[in-house]
C-alpha positions in Angstrom: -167.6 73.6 351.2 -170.6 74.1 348.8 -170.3 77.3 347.3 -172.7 79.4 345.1 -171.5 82.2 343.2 -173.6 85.6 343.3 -172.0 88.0 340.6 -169.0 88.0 338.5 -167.2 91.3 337.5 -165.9 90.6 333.9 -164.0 93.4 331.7 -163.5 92.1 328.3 -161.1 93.7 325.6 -159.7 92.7 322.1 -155.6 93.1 321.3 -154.6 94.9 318.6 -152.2 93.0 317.8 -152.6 89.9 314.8 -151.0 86.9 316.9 -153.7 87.0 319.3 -157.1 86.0 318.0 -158.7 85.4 321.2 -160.4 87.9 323.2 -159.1 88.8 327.0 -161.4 88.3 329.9 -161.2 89.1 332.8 -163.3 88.2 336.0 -163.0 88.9 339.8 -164.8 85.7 341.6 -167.0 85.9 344.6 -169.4 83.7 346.9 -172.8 84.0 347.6 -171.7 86.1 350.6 -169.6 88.8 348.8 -166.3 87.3 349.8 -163.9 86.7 347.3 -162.6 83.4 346.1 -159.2 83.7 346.3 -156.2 81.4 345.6 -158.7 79.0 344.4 -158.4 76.3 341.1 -161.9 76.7 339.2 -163.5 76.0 335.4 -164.8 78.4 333.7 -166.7 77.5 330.6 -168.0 79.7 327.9 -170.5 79.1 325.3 -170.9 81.3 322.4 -174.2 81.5 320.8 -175.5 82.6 317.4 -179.1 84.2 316.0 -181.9 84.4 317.8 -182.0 81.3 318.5 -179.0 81.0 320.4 -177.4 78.1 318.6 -174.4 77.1 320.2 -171.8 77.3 317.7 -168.5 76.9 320.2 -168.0 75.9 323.3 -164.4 75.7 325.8 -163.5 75.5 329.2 -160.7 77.5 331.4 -159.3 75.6 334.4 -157.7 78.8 336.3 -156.2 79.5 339.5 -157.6 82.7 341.0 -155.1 85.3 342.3 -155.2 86.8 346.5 -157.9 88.8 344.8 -160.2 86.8 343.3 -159.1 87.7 339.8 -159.7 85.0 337.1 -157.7 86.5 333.7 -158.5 83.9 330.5 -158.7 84.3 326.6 -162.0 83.3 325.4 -160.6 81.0 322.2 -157.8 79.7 323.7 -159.6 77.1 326.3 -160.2 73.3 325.8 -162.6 73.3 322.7 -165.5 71.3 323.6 -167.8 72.0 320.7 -167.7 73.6 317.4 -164.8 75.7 315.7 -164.0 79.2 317.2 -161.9 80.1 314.1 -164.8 79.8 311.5 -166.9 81.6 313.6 -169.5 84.3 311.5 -169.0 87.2 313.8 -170.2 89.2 310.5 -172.7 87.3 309.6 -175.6 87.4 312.5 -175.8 88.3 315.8 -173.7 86.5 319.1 -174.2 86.3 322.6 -171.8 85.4 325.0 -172.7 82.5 327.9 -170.3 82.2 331.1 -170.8 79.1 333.6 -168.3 79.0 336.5 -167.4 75.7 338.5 -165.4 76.3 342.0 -165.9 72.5 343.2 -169.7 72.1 343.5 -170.5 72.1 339.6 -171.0 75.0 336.9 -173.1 77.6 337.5 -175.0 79.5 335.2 -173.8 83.1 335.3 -176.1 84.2 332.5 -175.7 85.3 328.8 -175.1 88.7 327.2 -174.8 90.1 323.7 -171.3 90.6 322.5 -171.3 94.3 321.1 -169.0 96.6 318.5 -165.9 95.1 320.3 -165.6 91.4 319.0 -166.3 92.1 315.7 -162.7 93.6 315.5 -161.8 90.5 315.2 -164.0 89.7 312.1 -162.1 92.9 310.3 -159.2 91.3 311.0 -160.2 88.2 309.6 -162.2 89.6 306.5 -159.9 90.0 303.1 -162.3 92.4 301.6 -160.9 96.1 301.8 -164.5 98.6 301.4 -162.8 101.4 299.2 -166.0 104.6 298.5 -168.5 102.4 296.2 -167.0 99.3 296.0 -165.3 96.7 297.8 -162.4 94.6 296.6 -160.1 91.7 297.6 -155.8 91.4 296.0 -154.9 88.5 297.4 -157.6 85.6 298.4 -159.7 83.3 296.2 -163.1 82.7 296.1 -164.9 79.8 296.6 -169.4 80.2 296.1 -171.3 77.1 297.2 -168.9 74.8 298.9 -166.2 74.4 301.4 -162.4 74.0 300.1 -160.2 75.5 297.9 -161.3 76.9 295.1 -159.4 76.4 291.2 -158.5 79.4 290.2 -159.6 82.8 291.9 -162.9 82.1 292.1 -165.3 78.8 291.8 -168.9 78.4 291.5 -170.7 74.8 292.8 -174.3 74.9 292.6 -176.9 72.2 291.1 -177.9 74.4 288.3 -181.2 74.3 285.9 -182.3 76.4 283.6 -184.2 78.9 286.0 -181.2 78.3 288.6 -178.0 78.7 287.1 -174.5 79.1 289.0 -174.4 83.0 287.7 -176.6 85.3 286.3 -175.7 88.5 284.3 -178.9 91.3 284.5 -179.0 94.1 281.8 -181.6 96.9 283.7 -181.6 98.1 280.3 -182.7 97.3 276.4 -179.4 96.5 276.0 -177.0 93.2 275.9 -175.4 91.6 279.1 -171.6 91.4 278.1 -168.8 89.5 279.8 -165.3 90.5 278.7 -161.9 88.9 278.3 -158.4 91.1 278.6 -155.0 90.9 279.0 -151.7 92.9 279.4 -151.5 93.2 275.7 -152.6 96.4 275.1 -156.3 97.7 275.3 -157.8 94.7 273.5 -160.7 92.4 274.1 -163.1 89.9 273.8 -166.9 90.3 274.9 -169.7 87.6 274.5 -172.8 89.2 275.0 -176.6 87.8 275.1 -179.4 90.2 274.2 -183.2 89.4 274.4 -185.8 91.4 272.1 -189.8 90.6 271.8 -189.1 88.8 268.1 -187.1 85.9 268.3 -185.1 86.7 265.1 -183.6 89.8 267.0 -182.4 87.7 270.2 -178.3 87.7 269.8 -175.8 85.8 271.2 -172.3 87.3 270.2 -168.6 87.4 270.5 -167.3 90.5 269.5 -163.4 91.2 269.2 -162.4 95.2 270.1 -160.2 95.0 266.9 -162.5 92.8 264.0 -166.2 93.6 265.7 -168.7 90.9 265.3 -167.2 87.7 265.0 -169.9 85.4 265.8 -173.6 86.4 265.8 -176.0 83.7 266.7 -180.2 84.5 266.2 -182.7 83.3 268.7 -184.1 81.2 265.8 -181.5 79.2 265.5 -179.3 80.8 262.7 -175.5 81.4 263.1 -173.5 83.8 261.7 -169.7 84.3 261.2 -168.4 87.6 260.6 -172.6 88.3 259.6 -173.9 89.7 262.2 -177.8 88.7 260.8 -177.3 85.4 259.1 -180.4 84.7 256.9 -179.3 81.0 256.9 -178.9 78.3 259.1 -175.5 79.0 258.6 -174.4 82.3 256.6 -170.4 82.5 256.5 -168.9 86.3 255.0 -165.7 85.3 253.5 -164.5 82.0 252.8 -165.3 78.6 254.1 -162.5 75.6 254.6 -164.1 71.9 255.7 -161.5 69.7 254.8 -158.8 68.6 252.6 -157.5 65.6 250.1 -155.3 64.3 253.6 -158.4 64.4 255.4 -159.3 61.5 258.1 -163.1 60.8 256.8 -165.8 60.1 258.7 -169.1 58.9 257.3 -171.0 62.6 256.8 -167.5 64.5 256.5 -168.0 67.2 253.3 -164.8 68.5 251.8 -164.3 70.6 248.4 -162.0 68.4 245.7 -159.9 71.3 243.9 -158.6 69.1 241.6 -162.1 68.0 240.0 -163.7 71.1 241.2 -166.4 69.4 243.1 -167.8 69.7 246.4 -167.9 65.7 247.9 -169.3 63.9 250.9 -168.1 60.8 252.6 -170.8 57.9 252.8 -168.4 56.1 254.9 -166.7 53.8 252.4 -166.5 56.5 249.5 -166.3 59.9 248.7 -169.7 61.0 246.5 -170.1 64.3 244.4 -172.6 66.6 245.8 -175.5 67.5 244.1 -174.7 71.1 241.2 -177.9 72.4 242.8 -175.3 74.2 245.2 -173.5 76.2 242.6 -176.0 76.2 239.5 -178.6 77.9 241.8 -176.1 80.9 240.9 -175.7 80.2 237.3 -176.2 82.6 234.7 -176.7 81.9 231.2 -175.4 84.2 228.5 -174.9 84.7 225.0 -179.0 83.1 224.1 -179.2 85.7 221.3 -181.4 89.0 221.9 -184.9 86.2 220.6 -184.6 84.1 223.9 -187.2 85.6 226.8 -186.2 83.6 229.6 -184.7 80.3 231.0 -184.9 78.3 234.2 -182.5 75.3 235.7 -184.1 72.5 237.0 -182.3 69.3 239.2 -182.4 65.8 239.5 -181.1 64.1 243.2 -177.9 62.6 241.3 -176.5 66.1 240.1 -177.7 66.0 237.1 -179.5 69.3 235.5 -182.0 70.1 232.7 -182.7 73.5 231.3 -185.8 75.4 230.0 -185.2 78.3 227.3 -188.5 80.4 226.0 -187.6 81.9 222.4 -189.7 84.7 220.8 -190.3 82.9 217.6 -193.5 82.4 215.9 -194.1 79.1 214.3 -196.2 77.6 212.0 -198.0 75.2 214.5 -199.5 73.3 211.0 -195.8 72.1 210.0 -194.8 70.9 213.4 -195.8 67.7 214.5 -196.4 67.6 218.5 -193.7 65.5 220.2 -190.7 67.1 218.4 -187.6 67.3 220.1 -184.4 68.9 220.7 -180.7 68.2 221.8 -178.7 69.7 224.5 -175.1 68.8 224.5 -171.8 70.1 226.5 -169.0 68.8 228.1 -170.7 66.6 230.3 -172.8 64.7 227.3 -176.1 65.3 225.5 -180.0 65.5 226.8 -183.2 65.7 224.8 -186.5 67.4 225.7 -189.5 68.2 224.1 -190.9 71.5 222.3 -194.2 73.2 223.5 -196.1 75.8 221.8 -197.0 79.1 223.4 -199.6 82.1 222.7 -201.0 79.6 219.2 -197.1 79.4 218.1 -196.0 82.6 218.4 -193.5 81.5 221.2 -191.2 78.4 221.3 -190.6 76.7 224.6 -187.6 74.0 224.8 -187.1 72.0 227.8 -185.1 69.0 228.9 -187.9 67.3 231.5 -187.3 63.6 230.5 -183.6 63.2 230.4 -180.5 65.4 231.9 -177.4 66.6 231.3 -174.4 65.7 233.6 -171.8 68.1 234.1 -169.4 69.6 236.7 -171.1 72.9 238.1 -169.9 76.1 237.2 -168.3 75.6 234.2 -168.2 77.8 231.8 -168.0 77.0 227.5 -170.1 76.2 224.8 -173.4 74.8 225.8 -175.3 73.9 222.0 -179.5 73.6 221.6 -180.4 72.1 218.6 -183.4 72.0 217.6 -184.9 68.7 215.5 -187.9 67.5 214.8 -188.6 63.7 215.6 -190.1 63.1 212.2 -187.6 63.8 210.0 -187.6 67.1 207.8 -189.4 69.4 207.2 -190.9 69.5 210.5 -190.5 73.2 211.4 -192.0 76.5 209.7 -189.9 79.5 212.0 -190.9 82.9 211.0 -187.6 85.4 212.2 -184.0 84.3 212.4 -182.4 84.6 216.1 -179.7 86.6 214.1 -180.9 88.6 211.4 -184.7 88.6 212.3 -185.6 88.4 208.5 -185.5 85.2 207.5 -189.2 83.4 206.9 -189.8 80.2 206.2 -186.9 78.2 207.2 -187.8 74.5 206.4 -185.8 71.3 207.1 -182.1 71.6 208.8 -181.6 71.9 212.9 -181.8 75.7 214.7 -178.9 76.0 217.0 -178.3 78.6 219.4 -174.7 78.2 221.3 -175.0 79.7 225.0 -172.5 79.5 228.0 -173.7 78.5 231.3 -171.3 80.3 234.2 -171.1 80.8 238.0 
């Protein structure tokens, strides 16, 4: 016998209890006619739809004998799955409707579709790890995985395919402040923050690691400049305190830089040997002392190989008519000799000396007797000084050097 179904009674309720995850229905069947079908095998089949839309996202069926009373009693997620997975089910995330189709012999009938209300949803609480405690919401026991299905490594995971206006996490400072990430453990109230900080000059942008116990530790400038233990370098690299690069056991590779204490120099690696660097690096902080109270001034300058020369200005007046142009004078130290030439300044009445055709090599920052001679290129009697470096008094010194002795120190 053909039969159409004309209404179906359903009570639905959710167990409390955690071994059941499926939700209890109930239904009393009847005919088109109002009689009940009674002691009767049928299929019931429910679809559960999700959004507006009504996506199917699960489907099962129920093959069920009715009772003398019509009375169908099911679980809806414990049928023959036919479609779709009811345990990862969003019940949070959107709404669901429920869909009921009943088949007593002649085919399933379309019983119609309602919108499941507070009482399901029980079931994504149960299901949901987060615990909502006043303001904030938090989680003691499960991991995390953003932006992919699996298991995450570690207690939480990030996947995205990131660029530079899409990265996997952002950090937003709502004020003119840094955004800081920090680093603790057990041992005591310590920590670690990096922290990125934008400002309208470029200069002032910071990226830093701070330690709770030392402060700054690595400051590094929008422009490009990185400082350690300096929280504004001024150089490509500024380093407060001391700075180690290698050692005489080093491994070299071709542009490794190491610092040889036993000659005092600083050295690179050209890939087959090791090369002193150029004294520019320390003589840029040399001093010069002990010129005498006549000298006025004196500048280094540097040659690619390490050599340096030096220029000394004297307050001496000279008798430009006794000196033939051209004349020269000695430097010599520890690291060999070097000639220059003598200029005149202000008509004579000031002596410049200074080594720009030949230079001295020597070890940088060494300290000892450095000795200028003064000689004239055409034998004696080549230079008329009015006022000794010493004494101030003596005029007309003719033929014989004028030496001044004068340390050179870092």
């Amino acid at each position: 016998m053909k039969s159409q179904i004309l209404k179906l009674l359903a009570i639905l309720f959710i167990s409390a209890g955690f071994a059941q995850n499926g939700i209890n229905y109930k239904a009393i069947i009847k005919d088109n006619l109002g009689n009940v079908v009674a002691n009767q095998s049928i299929t019931i089949q429910f679809n559960i739809l999700e959004g507006l839309g009504m996506t199917n996202v699960y489907s099962e069926n129920h093959t069920v004998n009715t009772d003398a009373n019509g009375l169908a009693i099911v679980n809806i997620g414990e049928g023959s799955p036919l479609s779709g997975n009811y345990g990862t089910i969003g019940w949070a995330g959107d709404q669901h409707f429920f869909n009921v189709q009943v088949d007593t012999g002649s085919g399933l009938v379309d019983l119609g579709t309602t919108e499941f209300k507070a009482v399901p949803y029980a079931l994504s609480s149960a299901d949901n790890p987060w615990i909502k405690n006043g303001s904030y919401i938090y989680n003691g026991t499960e991991a995390v995985a953003l932006g992919f299905s699996g298991p995450p490594t570690g207690k939480m995971e990030i996947r995205h395919n990131s660029g530079i206006p899409d990265p996997q996490l952002t950090l937003y400072e709502d004020q003119n402040d840094y955004s800081r990430l920090s680093f603790a453990n057990s041992n005591g109230n310590y920590f670690w923050t990096i922290a990125g900080y934008n400002n309208p000059l470029l200069d002032n942008d910071r990226l830093n690691f701070y330690n709770s116990r030392l402060g700054d530790i690595v400051s590094i400038t929008g422009d490009g400049k990185v400082g350690i233990r300096e929280f504004n370098p001024e150089q490509r690299l500024d380093v407060n305190g001391k700075l180690r690069i290698g050692d005489d056991g080093l491994d070299a590779t071709e542009g490794t830089m190491r610092y040889d204490s036993a000659s005092g120099n600083f050295e690179g690696y050209n890939g087959s040997d090791w090369e002193q660097l150029n004294n520019e690096v320390c003589l840029t902080k040399a001093v010069v002392t002990n010129l005498g109270y006549m000298a006025l001034s004196y500048d280094f300058s540097y040659y690619q190989d390490g050599r340096f020369g030096i220029t000394v200005d004297f307050n001496i007046r000279v008798d430009t008519s006794t000196v033939a142009l051209g004349s020269t004078f000695t430097l010599t130290g520890a690291g060999g000799s070097a000639t220059g030439t003598i200029t005149f300044l202000n008509g004579g009445s000031r002596l410049r000396f200074e080594s720009t055709n030949t230079f001295l090599s020597v070890a940088p920052c060494f300290s000892g007797g450095m000795t200028l001679t003064i000689s004239g290129s055409g034998g004696s009697s080549v230079l008329d000084l009015h006022g000794n470096p010493i004494d101030g008094d003596l005029d007309g010194m003719y033929g014989g050097d004028f030496v001044v002795t004068f340390d050179i120190v870092c």
